[in-house]
N, C-alpha and C positions, 0 to 999 in steps of 0.2 A: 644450572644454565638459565632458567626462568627468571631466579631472581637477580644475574646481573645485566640485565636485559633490560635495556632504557625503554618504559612503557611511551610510545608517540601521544600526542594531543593536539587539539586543534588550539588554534592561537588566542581563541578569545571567544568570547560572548556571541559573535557573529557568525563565528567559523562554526558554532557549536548549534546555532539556529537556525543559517542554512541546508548545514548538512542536515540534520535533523528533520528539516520541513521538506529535503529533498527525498530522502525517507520516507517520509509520510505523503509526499505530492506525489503519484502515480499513476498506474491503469486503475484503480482503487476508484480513485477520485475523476479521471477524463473518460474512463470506461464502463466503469464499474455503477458509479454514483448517477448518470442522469435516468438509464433504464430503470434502476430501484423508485426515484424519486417518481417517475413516468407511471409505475406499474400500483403503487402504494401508495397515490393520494398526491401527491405535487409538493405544494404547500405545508399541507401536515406531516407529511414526510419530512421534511425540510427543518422544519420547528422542530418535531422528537428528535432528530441527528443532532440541531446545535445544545436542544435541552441534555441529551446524554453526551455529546463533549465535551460540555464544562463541567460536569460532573463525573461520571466514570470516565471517559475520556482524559480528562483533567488529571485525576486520581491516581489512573497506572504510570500515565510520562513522567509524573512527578518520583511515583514510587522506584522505578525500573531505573531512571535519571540518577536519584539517588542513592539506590544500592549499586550500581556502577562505578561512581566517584566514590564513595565509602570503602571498597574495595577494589579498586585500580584491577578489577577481572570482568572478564569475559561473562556470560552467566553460570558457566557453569562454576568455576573458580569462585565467584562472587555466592551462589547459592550454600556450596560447601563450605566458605570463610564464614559466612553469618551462621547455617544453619547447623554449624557441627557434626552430621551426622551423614552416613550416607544416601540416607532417604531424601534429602533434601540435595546434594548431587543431583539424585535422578529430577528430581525439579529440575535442574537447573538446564540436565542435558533437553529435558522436552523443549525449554525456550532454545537450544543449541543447535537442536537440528530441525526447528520449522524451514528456516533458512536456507539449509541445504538441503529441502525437498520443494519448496518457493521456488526458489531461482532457475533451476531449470526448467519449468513447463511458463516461470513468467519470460523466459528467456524466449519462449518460441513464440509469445505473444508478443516480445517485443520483434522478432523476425518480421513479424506480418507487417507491422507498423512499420518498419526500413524499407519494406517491400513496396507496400503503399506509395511511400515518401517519394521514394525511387521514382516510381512510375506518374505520378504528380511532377517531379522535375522535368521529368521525358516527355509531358504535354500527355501524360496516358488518363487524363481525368475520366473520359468516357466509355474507356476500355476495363476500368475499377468498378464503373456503373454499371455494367453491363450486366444483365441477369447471366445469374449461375458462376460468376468468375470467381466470388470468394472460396465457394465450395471447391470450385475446377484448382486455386490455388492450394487450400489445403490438404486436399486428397494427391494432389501431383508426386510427393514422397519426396526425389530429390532434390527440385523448387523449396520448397518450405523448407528442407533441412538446412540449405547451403545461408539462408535468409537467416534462421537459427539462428548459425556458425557466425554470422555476420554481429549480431547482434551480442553474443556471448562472448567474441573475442574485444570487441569495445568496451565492456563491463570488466574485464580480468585486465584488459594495459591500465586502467584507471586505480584497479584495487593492486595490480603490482607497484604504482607509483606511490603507492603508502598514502598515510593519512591527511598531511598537509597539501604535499605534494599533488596528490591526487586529489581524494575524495573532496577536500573542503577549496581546493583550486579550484577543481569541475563545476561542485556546487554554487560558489560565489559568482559565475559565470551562467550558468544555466539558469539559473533562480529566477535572477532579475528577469533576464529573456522570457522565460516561461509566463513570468505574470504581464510581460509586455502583448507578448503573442495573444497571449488569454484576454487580453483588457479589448484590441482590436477585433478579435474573430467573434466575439461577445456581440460588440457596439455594430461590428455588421450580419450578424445574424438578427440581432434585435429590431434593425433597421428595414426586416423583409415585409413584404408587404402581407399582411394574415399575420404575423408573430406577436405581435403583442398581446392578442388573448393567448398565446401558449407562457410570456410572461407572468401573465396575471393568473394562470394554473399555477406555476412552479412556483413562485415569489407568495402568494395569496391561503392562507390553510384555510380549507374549510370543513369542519367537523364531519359531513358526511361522507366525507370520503378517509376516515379513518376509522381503523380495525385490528385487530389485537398483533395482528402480521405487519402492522406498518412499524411498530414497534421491533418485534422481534427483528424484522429488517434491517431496520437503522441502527439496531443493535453489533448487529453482524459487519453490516459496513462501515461501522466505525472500527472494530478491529483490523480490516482490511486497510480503511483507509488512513489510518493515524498511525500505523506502523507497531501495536503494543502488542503484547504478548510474543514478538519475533524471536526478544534475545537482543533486537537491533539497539535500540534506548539504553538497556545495560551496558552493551556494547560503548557507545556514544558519548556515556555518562561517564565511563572510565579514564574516557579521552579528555574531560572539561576540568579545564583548571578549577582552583578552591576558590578563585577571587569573581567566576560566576555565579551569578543569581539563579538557581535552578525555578522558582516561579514564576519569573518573570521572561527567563528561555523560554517556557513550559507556556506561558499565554502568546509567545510571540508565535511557536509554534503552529498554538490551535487557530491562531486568526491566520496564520498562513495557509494551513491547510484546511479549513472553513472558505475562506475566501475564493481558492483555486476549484474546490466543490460546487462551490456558488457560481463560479466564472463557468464550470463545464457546463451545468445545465442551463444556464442561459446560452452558452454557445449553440447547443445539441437541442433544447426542448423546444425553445419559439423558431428554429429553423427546421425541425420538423414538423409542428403545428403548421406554417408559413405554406410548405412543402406538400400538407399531405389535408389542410382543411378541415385540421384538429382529427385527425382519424386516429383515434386511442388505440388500434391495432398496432398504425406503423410506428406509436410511440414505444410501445408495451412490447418488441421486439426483440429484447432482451439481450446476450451478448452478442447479439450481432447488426445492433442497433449502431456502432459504429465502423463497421467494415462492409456493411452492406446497404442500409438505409442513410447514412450521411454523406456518402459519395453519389449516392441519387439527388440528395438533396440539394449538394454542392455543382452536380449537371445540369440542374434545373435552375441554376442561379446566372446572374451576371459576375465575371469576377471570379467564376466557380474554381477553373483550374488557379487559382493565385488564393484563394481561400482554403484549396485542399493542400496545395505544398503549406503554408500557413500550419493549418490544423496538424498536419500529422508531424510537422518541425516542435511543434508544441508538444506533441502525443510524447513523440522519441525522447525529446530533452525529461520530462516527466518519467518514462518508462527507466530509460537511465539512469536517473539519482536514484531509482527505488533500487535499481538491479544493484547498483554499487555499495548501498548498504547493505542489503541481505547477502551480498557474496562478503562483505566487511565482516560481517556479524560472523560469519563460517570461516572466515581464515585467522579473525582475532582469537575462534577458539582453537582452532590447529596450534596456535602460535602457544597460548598461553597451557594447554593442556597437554601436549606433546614436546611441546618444548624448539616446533619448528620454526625455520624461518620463515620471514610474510615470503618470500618468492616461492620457497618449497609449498607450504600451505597454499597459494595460492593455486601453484602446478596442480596440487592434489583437489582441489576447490572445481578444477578448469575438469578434470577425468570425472566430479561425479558431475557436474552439468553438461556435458558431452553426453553422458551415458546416458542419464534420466532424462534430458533435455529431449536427446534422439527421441524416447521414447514417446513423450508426450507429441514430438515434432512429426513423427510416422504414425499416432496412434488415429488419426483422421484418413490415413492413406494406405499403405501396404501392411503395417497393423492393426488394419481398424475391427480385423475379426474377432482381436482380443477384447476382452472386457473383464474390467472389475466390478462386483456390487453390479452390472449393469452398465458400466461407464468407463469411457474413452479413459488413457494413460491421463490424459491434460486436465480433464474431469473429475479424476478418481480422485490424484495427489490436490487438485485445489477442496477438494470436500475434506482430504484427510487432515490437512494444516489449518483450513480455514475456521471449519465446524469442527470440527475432534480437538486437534491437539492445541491451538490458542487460546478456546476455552479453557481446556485444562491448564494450559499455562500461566494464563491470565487468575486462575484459582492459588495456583502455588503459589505464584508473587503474591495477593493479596494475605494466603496462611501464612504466610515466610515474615510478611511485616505485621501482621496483625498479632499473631502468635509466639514469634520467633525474637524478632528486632523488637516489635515496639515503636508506637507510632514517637516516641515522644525522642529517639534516635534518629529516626527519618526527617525530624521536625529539626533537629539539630544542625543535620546534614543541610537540608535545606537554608538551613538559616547563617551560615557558617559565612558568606558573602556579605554579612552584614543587614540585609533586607528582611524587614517581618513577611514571616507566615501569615500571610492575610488570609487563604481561603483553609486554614488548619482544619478550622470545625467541619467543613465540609470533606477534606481529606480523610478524616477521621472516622467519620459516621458511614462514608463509603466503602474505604478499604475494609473496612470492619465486618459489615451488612449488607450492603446494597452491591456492592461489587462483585460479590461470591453469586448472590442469586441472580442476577444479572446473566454472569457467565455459563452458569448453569441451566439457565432458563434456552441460550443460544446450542447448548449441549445437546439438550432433550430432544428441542425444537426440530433441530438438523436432523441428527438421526435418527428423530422418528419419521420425518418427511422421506429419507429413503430409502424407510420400511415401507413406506406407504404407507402408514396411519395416519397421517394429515399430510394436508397439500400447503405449500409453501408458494 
């Protein structure tokens, strides 16, 4: 059944570079990325993220790109075609199922952000501002779930409408918006009156305020935010015809998702500096730097409520293409490992992010007495995928080519379009060395932070 089974692709070069940056543009990147850069230096933050994305960064989209189209499979399909053996399967499933444990608790983050939106539309900017609402929203139980539901059933019509149809339609529409929306809320955040010294933090490195954690940080948020170790890029890569360029996808990629990085924290860091009179507390605020301190910041502004529908229209489209990948990435393997169709896969895709979504979505509210390790359902599973198992994932792909394949078939692969391998040597010397300890350094790091042997 599998093999007479017309494998989908996206159209081209474009289709393959949107989707893919939509992928990687995210809560990662509008959520995730300005508090890290806030908390671990500004600047020098800034500079070690673009240093390790053109480098390991670089390294795996090429890799995971590559062994995708090499083998027209899913990862795990793709791990067992290259790696012969069944030990390398289970490679393949750890990149298989980050995604289906992602998606649902990113699903309830993307609930909040509709919620938001919503209430931004409705003229509710001041009622978002209000001390105590975020908390009063996410403890509410069936508020938060039904928000969920809202935001999960939009992610499953896009991935039931298949890959051209859907995913790379959505994309080629969202994208552009996204970097429009981001270009404006940027220029008028910048424009507040106090922000331009929170510019010259963010944009500016300065050595003392960098430490062995700003590293290990930037480390981490690059996995998150570039989308590697998912399974997703295998996924993706399977889809791209032969007559594309995978490195020079692979650079369109990183400047897109670089750039939208660079776009959040100038939206979020000089209109919190502007806002708060450079108070490193309200900056250093962490995940709740945008559901709770940006909607202050936007009541305190002119223009505030047409800057918040703005911002969280932005948030949504972002949170969107990430959810449509990672639910892609999980129904491409139902498809190619069971043998089902994308609609069945997908129905089955929709029951585990209901179930686990739930979880995460009540684990603030009527389950909040459970705990894992210490930590909420939504806490538990982003530590399990984030810090556990991407590292690890990100390990096997680099033993899988470095050991297995052989870089000098990936270089083939690559090259197959016609265009030199320009950054070879650097591919080479990473996937090799640098990528393993890298990943392994993000391993230790995390799970000894919640032993508690060191603070993160």
């Amino acid at each position: 059944m599998d093999k007479k089974r017309k494998r989908s692709s996206f159209s081209g070069k474009i289709g393959f570079v949107l989707s893919a940056a939509g992928a990687s543009v995210g809560l990662g990147n509008i959520w995730r990325f300005p508090y890290l850069a806030a908390k671990y230096g500004g600047g020098i933050f800034l500079l070690v993220y673009i240093l390790l994305a053109v480098t390991f960064g670089y390294t795996m989209i090429v890799a995971e790109t590559a062994i995708g189209r090499m083998t027209k499979k899913s990862p795990v399909g793709a791990f067992g075609i290259l790696g012969k053996t069944k030990k390398w399967r289970l490679g393949g499933w750890i990149n298989a199922v980050i995604p289906m444990l992602i998606v649902p608790y990113y699903s309830t983050i993307g609930g909040w952000v509709v919620k938001y939106l919503f209430e931004y539309l409705q003229g509710g900017g001041a009622a978002v501002a209000a001390d105590g609402y975020f908390n009063s929203f996410i403890s509410g139980g069936a508020s938060a779930e039904i928000w969920f539901l809202v935001f999960a059933a939009l992610t499953l019509a896009v991935v039931f409408a298949g890959v051209r149809n859907g995913i790379e339609r959505v994309s080629k529409v969202m994208m552009p918006v996204l970097v429009v929306l981001a270009v404006i809320i940027s220029i008028y955040s910048m424009t507040r009156k106090g922000a331009l010294e929170g510019v010259e933090y963010f944009l500016v490195p300065h050595m003392k305020s960098f430490s062995w954690m700003t590293v290990v940080s930037a480390m981490g948020q690059m996995f998150y935010s570039l989308s590697i170790a998912m399974g997703i890029l295998v996924t993706f890569g399977s889809y791209m015809k032969e007559d594309v360029d995978i490195e020079g996808a692979t650079r369109n990629v990183e400047i897109f998702d670089t750039l939208i990085a660079v776009m959040a924290g100038l939206m979020i860091i000089p209109a919190v500096f502007a806002f708060s009179g450079g108070d490193m507390e309200a900056l250093q605020a962490g995940p709740s730097l945008m559901f709770i301190t940006v909607p202050k910041v936007f009541a305190s502004m002119g223009l505030g409520g047409v800057a918040g529908v703005l911002f969280f229209l932005l948030v949504l489209f972002a949170a969107l293409t990430s959810a449509i990948a990672l639910t892609e990435s999980a129904v491409s393997t139902f498809e190619d490992e069971l043998g089902w169709s994308r609609h069945r896969a997908a129905v089955v895709m929709g029951a585990v992010i209901l179930v686990l979504g739930s979880l995460s979505s009540l684990g603030y509210g009527p389950l909040s007495f459970i705990k894992l390790l210490g930590m909420s359902f939504l806490d538990f599973f982003d530590f399990l995928t984030n810090s556990v198992m991407m590292p690890i994932a990100a390990m096997a792909t680099c033993l899988l080519v470095s050991r297995v394949v052989g870089t000098d078939r990936i270089a083939e692969e690559v090259q197959r379009a016609g265009a030199p391998f320009k950054r070879r040597k650097v591919f080479n010397f990473m996937v090799k060395y640098l990528c393993l300890i890298f990943a392994g350094v993000i391993l230790l790091s995390s799970v000894a932070n919640v032993m508690g042997w060191i603070a993160i």
